[in-house]
C-alpha positions as CSV (number, residue, x, y, z in Angstrom):
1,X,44.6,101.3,63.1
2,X,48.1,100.3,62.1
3,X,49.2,97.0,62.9
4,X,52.9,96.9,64.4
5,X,52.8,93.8,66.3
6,X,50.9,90.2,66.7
7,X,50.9,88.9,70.1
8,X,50.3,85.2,70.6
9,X,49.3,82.8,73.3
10,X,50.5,80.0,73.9
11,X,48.4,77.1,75.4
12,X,46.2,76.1,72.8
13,X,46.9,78.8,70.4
14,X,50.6,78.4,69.4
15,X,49.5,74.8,69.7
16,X,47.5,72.1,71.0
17,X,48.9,71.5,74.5
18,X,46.9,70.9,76.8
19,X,46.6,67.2,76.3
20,X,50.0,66.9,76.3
21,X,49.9,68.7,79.2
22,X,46.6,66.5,80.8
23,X,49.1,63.2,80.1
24,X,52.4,65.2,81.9
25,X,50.2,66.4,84.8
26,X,48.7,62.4,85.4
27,X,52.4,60.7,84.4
28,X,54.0,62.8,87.1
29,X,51.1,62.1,89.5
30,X,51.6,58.5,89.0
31,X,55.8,58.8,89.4
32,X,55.0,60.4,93.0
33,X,52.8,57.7,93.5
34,X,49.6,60.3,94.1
35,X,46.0,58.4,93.4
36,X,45.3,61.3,91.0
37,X,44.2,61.2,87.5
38,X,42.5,64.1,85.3
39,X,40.2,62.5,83.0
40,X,39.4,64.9,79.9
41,X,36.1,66.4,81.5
42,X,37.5,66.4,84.8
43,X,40.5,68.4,82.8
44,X,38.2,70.6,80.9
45,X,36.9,72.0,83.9
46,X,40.2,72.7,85.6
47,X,40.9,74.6,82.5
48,X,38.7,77.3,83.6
49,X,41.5,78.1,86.8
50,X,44.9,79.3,85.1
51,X,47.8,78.2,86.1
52,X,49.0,74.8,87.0
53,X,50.0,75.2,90.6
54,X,46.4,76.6,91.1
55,X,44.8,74.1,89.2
56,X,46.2,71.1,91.1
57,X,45.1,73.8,94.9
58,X,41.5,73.8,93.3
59,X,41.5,70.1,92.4
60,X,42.6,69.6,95.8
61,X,40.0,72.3,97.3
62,X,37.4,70.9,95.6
63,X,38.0,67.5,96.8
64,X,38.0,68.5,100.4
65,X,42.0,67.9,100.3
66,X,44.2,70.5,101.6
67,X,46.6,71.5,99.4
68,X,49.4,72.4,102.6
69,X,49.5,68.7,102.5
70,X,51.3,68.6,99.3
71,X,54.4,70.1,98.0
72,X,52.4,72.1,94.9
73,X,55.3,73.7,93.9
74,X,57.7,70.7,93.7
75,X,54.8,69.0,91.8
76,X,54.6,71.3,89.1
77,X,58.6,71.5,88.8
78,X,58.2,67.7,88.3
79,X,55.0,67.9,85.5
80,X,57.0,70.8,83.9
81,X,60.2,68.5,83.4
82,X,57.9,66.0,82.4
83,X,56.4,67.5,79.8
84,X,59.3,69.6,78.2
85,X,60.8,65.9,77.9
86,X,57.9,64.8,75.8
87,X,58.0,68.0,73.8
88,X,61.7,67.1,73.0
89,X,60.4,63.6,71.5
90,X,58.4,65.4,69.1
91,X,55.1,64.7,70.5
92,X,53.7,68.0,69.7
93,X,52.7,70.4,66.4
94,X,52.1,74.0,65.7
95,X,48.2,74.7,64.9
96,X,47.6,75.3,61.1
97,X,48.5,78.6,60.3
98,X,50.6,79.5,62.8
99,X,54.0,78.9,61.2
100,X,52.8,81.0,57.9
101,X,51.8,83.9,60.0
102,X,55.0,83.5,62.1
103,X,56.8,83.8,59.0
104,X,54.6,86.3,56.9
105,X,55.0,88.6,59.8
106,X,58.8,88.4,60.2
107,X,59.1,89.2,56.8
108,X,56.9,92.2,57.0
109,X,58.8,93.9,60.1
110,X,56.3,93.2,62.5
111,X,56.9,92.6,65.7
112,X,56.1,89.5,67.7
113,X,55.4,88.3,70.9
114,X,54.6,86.0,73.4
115,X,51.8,86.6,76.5
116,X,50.7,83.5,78.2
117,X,49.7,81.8,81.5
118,X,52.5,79.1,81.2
119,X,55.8,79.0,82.3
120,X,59.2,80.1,80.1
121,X,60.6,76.5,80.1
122,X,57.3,75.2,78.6
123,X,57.7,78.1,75.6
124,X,60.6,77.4,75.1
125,X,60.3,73.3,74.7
126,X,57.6,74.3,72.6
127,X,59.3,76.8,70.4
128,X,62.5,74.3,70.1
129,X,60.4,71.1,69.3
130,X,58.0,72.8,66.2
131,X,60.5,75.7,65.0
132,X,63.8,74.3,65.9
133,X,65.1,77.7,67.2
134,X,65.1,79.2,70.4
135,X,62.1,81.6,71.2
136,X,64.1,84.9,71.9
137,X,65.4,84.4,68.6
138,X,62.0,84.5,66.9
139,X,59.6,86.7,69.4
140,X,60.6,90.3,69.9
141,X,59.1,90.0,73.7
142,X,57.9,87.3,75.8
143,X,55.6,87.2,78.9
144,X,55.1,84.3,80.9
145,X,52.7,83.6,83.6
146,X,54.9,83.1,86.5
147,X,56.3,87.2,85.7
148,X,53.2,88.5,86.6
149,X,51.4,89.0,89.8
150,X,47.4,88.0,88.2
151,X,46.9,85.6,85.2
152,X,44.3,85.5,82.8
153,X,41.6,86.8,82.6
154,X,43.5,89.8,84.4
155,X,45.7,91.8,81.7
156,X,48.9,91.5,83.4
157,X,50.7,89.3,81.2
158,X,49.7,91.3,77.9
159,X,50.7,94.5,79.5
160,X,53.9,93.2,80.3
161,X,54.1,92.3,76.5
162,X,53.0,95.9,75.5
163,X,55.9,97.0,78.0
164,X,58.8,95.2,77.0
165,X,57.4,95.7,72.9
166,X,57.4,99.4,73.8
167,X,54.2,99.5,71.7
168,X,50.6,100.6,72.6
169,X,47.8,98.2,72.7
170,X,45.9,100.0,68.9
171,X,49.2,98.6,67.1
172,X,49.0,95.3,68.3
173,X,47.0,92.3,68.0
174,X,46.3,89.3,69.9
175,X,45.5,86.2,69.4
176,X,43.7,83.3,71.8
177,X,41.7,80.5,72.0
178,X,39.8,81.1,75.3
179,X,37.3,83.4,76.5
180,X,39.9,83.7,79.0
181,X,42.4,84.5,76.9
182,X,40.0,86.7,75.2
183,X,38.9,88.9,78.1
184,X,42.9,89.1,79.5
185,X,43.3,90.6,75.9
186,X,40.5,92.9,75.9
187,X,41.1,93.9,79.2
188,X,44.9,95.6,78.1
189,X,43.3,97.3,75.7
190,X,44.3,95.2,72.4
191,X,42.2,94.1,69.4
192,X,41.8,90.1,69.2
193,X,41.2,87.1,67.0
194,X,40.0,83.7,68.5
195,X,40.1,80.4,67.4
196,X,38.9,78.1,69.7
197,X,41.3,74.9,70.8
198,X,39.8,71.5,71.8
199,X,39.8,72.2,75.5
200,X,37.8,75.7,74.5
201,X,35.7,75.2,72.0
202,X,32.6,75.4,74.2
203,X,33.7,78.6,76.0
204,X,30.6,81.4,76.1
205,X,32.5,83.6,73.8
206,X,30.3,87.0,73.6
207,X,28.6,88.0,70.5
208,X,31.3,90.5,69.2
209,X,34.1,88.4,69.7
210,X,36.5,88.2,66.2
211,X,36.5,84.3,65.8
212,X,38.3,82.0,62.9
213,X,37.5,78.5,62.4
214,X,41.5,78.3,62.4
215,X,44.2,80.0,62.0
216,X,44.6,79.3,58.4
217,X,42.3,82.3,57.8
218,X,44.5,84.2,59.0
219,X,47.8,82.6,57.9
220,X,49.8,86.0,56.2
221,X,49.6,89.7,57.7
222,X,47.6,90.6,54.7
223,X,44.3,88.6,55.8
224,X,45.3,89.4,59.6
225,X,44.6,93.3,58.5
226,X,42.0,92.4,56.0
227,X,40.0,90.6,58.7
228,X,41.1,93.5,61.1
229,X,39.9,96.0,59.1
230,X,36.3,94.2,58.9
231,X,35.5,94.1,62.1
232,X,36.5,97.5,62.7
């Protein structure tokens, strides 16, 4: 199958995140003077509902809160300010790997692109802060989770990728971290590689899942298609 295009999540895939988005969701908590605080098990398991303004309903749900009470929206405005400012300090890194294959596939006319759960101002802090560029300047296409009407595990935001890369799933690739991400993939129709984050490490990835240590395994287009080819 010819490869045409890598297509990469975001949230523990482009990077490490979600800790730095644990310590934005219980700062901003704290500013709105909320008794709140995500603890990193208590996180973990939130993980498993995508989306932030859905996490912080199911929180609430499952504490026997209702979330009507609360201005979820504004909340997430204010954690999404939050932690685009801490991005911009630099407290943040691309995963190993990542920038080669960025780079290796830029310089062999692939095309690349974004599909994720998050929100366009968090790609783009995240883009600016590790690549110093803006991210339509480096992705051919970008899908965010607030452009779609079901997030992952639903395929929505990787068909809108497929869409605006005018490219059918069997040229493209993805890659995740999460057996969410995983099944969102699979679900469109693409091929994909998983490396598991620290938040996702102890997902029940099936048998037949593609899955790197990291992404240094897969760091140029060359042993992308190599590892492609071996699964096939």
């Amino acid at each position: 199958m010819t490869l045409r295009a890598i297509i990469f999540d975001v949230d523990g895939t482009l990077a490490e995140t979600e800790e730095l988005h644990r310590r934005a969701f219980n700062e901003t908590f704290a500013a709105q003077g909320l008794d709140w605080h995500w603890d990193q098990d208590r996180y973990r398991a939130l993980l498993q509902v995508t989306g932030g303004k859905e996490r912080m309903a199911h929180d609430l749900a499952e504490r026997g809160l209702a979330a009507d009470g609360h201005d979820i929206p504004g909340l997430h405005r204010a954690k999404t300010d939050r932690y685009t400012e801490l991005m911009a300090r630099g407290e943040i890194a691309l995963r190993p790997g990542i920038a080669d294959l960025i780079r290796s596939g830029r310089d062999a006319g692939l095309r690349l692109a974004i599909a994720t759960t998050t929100s366009r101002p968090n790609i783009d802090a995240l883009i600016r802060a590790t690549l110093g560029c803006e991210a339509a300047d480096l992705f051919h296409a970008i899908a965010a989770g607030d452009e779609v009407g079901a997030k992952k595990p639903a395929p929505d935001v990787y068909l809108l990728a497929l869409e605006r890369l005018g490219l059918p799933p069997e040229d493209a690739v993805a890659l995740e971290d999460s057996v969410n991400g995983l099944m969102s993939a699979r679900a469109a129709g693409l091929r994909c590689v998983v490396s598991p984050a620290t938040y996702t490490a102890g997902d029940p990835f099936p048998d037949d899942c593609t899955i790197v240590e990291d992404f240094t395994h897969i760091a140029s287009v060359e042993a992308l298609e190599r590892l492609l080819e071996a699964k096939a």
